[in-house]
N, C-alpha and C positions, 0 to 999 in steps of 0.2 A: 504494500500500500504506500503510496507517496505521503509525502508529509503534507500536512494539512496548511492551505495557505492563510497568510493575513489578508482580509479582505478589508473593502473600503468604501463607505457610504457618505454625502454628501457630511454629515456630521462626526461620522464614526469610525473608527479603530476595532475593527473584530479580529484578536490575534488567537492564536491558538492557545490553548488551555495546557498550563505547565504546573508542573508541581510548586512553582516559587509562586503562585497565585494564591496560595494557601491560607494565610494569614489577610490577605482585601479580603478573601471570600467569607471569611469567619468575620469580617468588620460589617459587611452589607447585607449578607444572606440573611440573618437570626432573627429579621423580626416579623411580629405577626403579616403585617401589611402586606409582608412578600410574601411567606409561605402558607397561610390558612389558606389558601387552592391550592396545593401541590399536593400529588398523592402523598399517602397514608407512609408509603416506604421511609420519606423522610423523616427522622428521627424527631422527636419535642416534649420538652424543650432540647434545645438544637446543642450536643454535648460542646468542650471546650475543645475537641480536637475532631471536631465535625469534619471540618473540609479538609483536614488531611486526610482522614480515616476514606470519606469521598472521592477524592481524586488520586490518592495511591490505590484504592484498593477496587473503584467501580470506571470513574472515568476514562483515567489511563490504559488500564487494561483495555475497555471496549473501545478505544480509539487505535488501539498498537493492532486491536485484533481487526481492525477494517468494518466495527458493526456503527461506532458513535463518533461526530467530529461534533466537538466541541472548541467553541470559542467567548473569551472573556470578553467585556463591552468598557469599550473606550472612547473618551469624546478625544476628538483631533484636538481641540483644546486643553487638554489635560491628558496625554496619552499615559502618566504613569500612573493615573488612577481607576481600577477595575471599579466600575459603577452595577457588573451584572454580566447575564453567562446566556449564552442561547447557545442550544444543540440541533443535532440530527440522529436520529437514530432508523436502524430498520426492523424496530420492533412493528408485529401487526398492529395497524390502528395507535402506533404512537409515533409519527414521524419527528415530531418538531417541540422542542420546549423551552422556557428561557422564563426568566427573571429578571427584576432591576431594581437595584434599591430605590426605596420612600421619596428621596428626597428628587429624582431623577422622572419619574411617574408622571404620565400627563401631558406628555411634550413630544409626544410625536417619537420618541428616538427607540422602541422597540417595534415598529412598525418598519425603520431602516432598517433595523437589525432582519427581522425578519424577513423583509423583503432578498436581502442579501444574501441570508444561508437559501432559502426558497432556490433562486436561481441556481447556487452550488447543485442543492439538489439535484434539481430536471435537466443544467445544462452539464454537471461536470458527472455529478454520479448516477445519473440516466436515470431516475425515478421514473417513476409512469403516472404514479400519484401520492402526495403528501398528506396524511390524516391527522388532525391535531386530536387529542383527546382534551376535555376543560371541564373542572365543578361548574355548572349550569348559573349559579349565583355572581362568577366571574364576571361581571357585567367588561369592563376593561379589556379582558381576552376575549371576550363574545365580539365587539365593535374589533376588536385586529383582524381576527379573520371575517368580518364583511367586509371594511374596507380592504381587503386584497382579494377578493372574489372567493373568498371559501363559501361551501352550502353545506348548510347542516344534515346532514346522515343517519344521525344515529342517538337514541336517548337509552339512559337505565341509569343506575347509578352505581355507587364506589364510597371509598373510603377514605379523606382526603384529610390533610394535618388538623384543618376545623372543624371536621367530622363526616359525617353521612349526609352527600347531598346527590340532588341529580345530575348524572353528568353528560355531556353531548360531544359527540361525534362530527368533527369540521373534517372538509375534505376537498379538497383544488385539482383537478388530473394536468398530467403534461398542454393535453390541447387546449384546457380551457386557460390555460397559465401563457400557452406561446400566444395566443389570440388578444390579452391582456398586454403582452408585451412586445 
């Protein structure tokens, strides 16, 4: 597998996800705001050696093995500061996931992020189609994938850091995504 590139969006820095990310991630990750939608797997409260434990022992791996690219979120204007983490993965029905600290929320810049691994996807590792999974109450990741032409799929629910909600099924295929772009 090639190494994962740094990509580049009109506002942003998405470099690849290294073990010395360890300590931003423990500074941004741990609060409510970001992770009560995140499944259940995530640990909470969020231990004090979280995102080591994370990134040696789930991230890394799955990115060395060709199944997750993962990349930290960085503003051009402050590029030593990780603010947040979007993935890809080729699990069924979980293509794509990401987070962004509290203070960062609101402004547009996980929509760049997204948009940006999206394209990796379909144009570099040939997807066919992208499925997000989401807690149904995520109002914030519900408007991400409208505004980028995702349609809803799929409802049931799961088990997620703030509990038992309903969760839905987004989904984008290659042609509706080239036809967008």
């Amino acid at each position: 597998m090639d190494a994962i590139p740094t990509l580049y969006t009109e506002r942003l820095i998405l470099r690849p996800l290294e073990l010395a990310d360890a300590e931003a991630i423990q500074q941004q990750f741990p609060h409510w705001e970001v992770v009560r939608y995140l499944n259940a797997f995530v640990p909470w409260p969020y231990p004090a050696d979280g995102a080591l434990t994370y990134l040696r022992e789930i991230a890394l791996p799955a990115i060395a093995r060709g199944e997750e690219w993962h990349w930290s979120i960085r503003l051009k204007t402050a590029p030593d500061q990780l603010i947040g983490n979007v993935s890809l993965m080729t699990e069924q029905d979980n293509n794509r996931g990401f987070w962004l600290g509290p203070q960062w929320q609101g402004q547009g810049l996980m929509t760049e992020a997204s948009e940006a691994v999206t394209r990796y996807w379909f144009e570099t590792l040939g997807g066919d189609v992208l499925r997000v999974p989401k807690a149904a109450p995520n109002i914030g990741s519900r408007r991400l994938s409208e505004r980028t032409g995702m349609r809803l799929i799929g409802t049931g629910e799961d088990n997620f850091v703030g509990g038992r909600f309903p969760k839905e099924i987004w989904e984008i295929t290659r042609e509706e995504w080239l036809q967008q772009h």
